[in-house]
N, C-alpha and C positions, 0 to 999 in steps of 0.2 A: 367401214361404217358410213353408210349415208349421211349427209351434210346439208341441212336445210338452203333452198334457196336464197339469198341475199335479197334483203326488204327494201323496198322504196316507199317511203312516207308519203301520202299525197294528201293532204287538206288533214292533216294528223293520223290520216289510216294508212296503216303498213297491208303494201299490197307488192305481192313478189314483184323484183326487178324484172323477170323471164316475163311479167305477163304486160308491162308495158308494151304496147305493139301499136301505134295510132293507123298505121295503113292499115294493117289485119281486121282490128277494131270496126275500121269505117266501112270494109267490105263485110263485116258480116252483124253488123245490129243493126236493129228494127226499133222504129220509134213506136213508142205508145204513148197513147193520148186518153186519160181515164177516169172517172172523175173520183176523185181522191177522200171528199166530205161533202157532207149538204144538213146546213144546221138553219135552224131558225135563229133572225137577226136578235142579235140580244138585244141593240135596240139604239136611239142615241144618246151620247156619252159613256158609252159601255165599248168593254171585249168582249171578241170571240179571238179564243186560241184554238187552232188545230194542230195537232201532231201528227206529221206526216210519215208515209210507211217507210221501212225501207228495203227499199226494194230497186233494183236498174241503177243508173246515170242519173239524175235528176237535170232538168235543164230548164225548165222556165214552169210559170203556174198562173193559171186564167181563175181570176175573183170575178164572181158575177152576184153583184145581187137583186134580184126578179122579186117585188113588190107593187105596193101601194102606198102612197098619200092622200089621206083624207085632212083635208081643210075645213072650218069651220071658223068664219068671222064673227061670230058674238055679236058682241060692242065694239068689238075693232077691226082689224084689222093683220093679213096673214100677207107677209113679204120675205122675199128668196132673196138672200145674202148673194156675194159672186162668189164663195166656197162653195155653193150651189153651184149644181151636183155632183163634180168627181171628189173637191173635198168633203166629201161623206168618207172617205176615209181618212180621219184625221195623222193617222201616223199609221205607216203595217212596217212593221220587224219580223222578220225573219233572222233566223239565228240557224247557223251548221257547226256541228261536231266543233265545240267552244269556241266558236268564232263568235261575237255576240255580234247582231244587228249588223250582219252583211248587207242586207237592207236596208234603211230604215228612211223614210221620208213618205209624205201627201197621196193621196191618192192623184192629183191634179198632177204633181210631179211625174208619177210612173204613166201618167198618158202622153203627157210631153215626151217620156223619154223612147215612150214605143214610137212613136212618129219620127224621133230620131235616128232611132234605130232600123226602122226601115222605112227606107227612102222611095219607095212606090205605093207605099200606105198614105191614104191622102183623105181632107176633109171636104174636098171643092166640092158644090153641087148638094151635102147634108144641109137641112134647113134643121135651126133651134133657134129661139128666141132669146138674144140677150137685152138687155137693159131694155125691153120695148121697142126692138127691132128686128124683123127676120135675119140672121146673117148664115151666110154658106158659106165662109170660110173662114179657116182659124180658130174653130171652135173644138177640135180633136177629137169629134164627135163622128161615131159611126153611125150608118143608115139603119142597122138593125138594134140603136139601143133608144132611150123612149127616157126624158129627162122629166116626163111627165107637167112638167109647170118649170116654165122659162127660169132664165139665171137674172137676179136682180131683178124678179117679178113683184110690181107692188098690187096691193089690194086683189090678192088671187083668190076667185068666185069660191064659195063654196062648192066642194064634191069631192069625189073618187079618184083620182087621177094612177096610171099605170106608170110606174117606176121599171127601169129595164138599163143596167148601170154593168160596164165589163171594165179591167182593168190588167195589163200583162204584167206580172214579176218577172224580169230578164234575171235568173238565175246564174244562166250562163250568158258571159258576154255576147257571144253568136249564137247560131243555130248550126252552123256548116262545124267549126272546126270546136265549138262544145269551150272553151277558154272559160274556164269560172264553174262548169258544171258539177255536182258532189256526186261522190259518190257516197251512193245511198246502200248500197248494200253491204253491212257491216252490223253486229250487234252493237257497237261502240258508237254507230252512226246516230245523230240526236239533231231531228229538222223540225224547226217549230216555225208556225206560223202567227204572230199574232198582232190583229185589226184593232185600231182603236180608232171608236166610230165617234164622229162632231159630235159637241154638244149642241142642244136645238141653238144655241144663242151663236154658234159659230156659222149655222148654214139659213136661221129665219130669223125674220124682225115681227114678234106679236106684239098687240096691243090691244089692249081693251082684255075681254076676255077671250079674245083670239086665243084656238090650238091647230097644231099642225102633227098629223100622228102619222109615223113611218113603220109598216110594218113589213117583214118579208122573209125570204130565205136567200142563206150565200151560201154560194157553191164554189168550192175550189177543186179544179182539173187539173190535174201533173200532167208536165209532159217530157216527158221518159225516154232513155234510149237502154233496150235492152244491152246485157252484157255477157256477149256470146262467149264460146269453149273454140278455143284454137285446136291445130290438128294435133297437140300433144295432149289435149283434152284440159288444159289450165286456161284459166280463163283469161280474156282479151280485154286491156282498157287501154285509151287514147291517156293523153298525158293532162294528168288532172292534178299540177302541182299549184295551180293559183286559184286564188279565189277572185267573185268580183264582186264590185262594193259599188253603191248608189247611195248617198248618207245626204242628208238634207239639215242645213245650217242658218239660222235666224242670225238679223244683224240687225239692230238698234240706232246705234251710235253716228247717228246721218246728218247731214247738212247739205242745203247747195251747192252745188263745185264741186271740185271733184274730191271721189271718196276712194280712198286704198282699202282692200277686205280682206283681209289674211286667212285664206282658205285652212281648214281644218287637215288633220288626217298627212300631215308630211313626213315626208324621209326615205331612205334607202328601203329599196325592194316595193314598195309602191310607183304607177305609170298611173298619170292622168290622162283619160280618152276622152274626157269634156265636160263642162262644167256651164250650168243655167240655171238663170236667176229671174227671177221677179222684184218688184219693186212695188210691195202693199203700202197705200195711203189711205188715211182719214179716217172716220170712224161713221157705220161701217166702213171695213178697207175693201178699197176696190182696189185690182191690176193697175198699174200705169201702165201706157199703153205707149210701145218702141218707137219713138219717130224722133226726125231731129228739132221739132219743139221741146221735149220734154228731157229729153238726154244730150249732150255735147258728147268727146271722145268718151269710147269704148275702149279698153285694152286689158293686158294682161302682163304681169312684172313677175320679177326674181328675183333675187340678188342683191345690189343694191341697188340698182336703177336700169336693168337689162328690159326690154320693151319690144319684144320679137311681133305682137301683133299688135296695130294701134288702127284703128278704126276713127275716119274724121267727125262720126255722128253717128248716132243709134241707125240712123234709115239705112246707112252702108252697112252696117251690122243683120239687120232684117232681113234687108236683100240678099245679102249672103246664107243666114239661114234660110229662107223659104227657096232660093235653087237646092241647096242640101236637100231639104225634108220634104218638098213638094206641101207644107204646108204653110200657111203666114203665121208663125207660133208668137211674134208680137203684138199682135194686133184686136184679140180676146183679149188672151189669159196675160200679156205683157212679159213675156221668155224673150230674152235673148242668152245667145250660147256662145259660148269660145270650145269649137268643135275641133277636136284632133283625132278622131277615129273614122270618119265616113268616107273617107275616098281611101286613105293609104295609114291607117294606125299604126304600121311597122314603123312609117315611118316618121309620122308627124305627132305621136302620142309622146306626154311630156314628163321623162325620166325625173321625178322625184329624189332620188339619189344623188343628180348633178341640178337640177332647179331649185335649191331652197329658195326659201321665204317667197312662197307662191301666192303671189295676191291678184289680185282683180281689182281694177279701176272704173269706176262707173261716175261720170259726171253728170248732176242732176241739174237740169238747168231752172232759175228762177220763178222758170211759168208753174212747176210744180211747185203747191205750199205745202211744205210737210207737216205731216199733223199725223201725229201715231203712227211714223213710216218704219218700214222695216223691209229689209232685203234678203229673199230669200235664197239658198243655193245651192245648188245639189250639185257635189262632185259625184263623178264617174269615175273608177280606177280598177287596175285589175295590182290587185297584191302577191305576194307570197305568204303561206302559213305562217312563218315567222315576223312578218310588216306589222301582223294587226290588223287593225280595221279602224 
């Protein structure tokens, strides 16, 4: 009597053990790149959810949304917050086959994080305007997108301005060896996307009878790796036991000096591949911005007092990212990073399992006055089914 193949679980789908094969897999699937949905913005303070097909590999997904802003000053006057313009995405969650919110964090965040992520993606030489200044670099801004009216823009003229706003979901932690990708082809498979877009009072300052109206369409593109039939005619997937997780964390509890942050999301079978933070002040909140005015030591603890990277001042810490990233990510948006994935993550990503009590130190130095501050922070990690998220 025939005996069914032995099942391998991967991200909770039972897929034969026989058809694991990542070498076979990589010789013989074809990416596709397609566009997945294109809805009108519902608008802001609102969602849009898309439920995505399933079908391939899933591996990453490009959010664009292509509009207009029309301003009108009244009696007052129309001003752009610094959540202006990638935080137009106030939160996107992505959820896979009951993982909830594999994703979950800013739109401002997933541009940082694509700049991290790859290291010849660069902003040098883009011009946008922030606070009343041209600046070209550090702004994570690409030359083909259109922010239509500066960040921190005051008293902005009446008219029409073109909106042109892109953003990568990293699915999979890479693009080469796929680490975090789902698979999507399953009727048990369940991918949801869903955008939850600023309210006007997070991204504009009106006054008087000032209005500021955002209208458009988002498009979400998959990008997919088909999932070929090997020579026994079963079909071929790389090893898709982990998933990866981007989760974004608010911290309140601030003072001058320095401050311990006990990162979210710990324990066996979770690996940290790096973790960056902002530091919002005042009201509006602006980025503080990484130098060693405003920051004293940077580092990162465990244990009960383990302190494997300590950094003498934020400017050491900058310097450090911007060779990583080819970009200056403290210097706009105020990111710095404790990075353990971009040169060697086999080896320098940070085992969960044997690192408890994973905190972050960030000392604030004096010259900042807080007032409404708060520390933003997004871990990176690659889990297993069983970790959670």
């Amino acid at each position: 009597m025939a005996t069914e193949a032995p099942a391998r679980y991967m991200q909770g789908i039972a897929v034969p053990e026989s058809s694991v094969n990542p070498r076979e897999f990589f010789l013989r699937t074809r990416r596709r790149t397609q566009l997945e949905s294109s809805k009108a913005y519902a608008g802001l303070g609102q969602t849009d959810t898309f439920e995505l097909k399933k079908t391939d590999i899933l591996a990453g997904l490009f959010i664009r949304f292509d509009g207009s802003l029309v301003t009108v000053k009244g009696t007052g006057q129309v001003n752009t917050q610094a959540r202006w313009p990638y935080d137009l995405i106030k939160q996107l969650k992505f959820t896979a086959n009951g993982q909830s919110n594999i994703i979950n964090c800013s739109g401002l965040k997933l541009k940082a994080r694509e700049a991290m992520g790859k290291g010849d993606l660069t902003d040098r030489g883009v011009s946008q305007n922030y606070n009343g200044a041209t600046v070209t670099q550090g702004t994570l801004s690409q030359a083909c997108e259109s922010w239509g009216v500066g960040s921190r823009a005051t008293n902005v003229p009446d008219g029409t301005y073109d909106i042109d706003l892109s953003w990568f979901v990293p699915v999979a932690e890479d693009q080469i060896d796929l680490s975090g990708a789902i698979f999507a082809a399953s009727s048990s498979t369940d991918l949801t996307v869903n955008i939850d877009w600023a309210p006007p009072t997070d991204v504009f300052t009106l006054s008087g009878t000032a209005t500021a109206t955002l209208t458009g369409t988002v498009q979400v593109v998959a990008l997919r790796y088909s999932i070929p039939l090997g020579p026994d005619g079963q079909i071929v997937v790389p090893d898709l036991s982990v998933f990866h997780s981007l989760i974004q964390t608010r911290y309140t509890n601030l003072a001058n000096g320095e401050n311990e942050l006990r990162l979210i999301g710990q324990g066996a079978g979770k690996t940290v591949l790096r973790a960056f933070s902002q530091l919002w002040n005042g009201a509006p909140a602006v980025p503080v911005v990484v130098n060693e005015d405003n920051f004293g030591k940077m580092a990162w603890r465990f244990g009960g007092n383990e302190t494997p990277d300590e950094y003498p001042d934020a400017q050491v810490l900058r310097y450090i990212n911007e060779r990583m990233y080819c970009s200056d990510i403290g210097a706009v948006w105020g990111f710095h990073c404790h990075e353990f994935a971009s040169e060697n993550a086999f080896r320098d990503a940070v085992d969960l399992g044997t690192a408890s009590e994973w905190r972050q130190v960030i000392n604030v130095l004096p010259a900042v006055v807080l007032s409404n501050a708060a520390v933003e922070t997004t871990v990176e990690s690659i889990f297993t089914a069983g970790a959670g998220s």
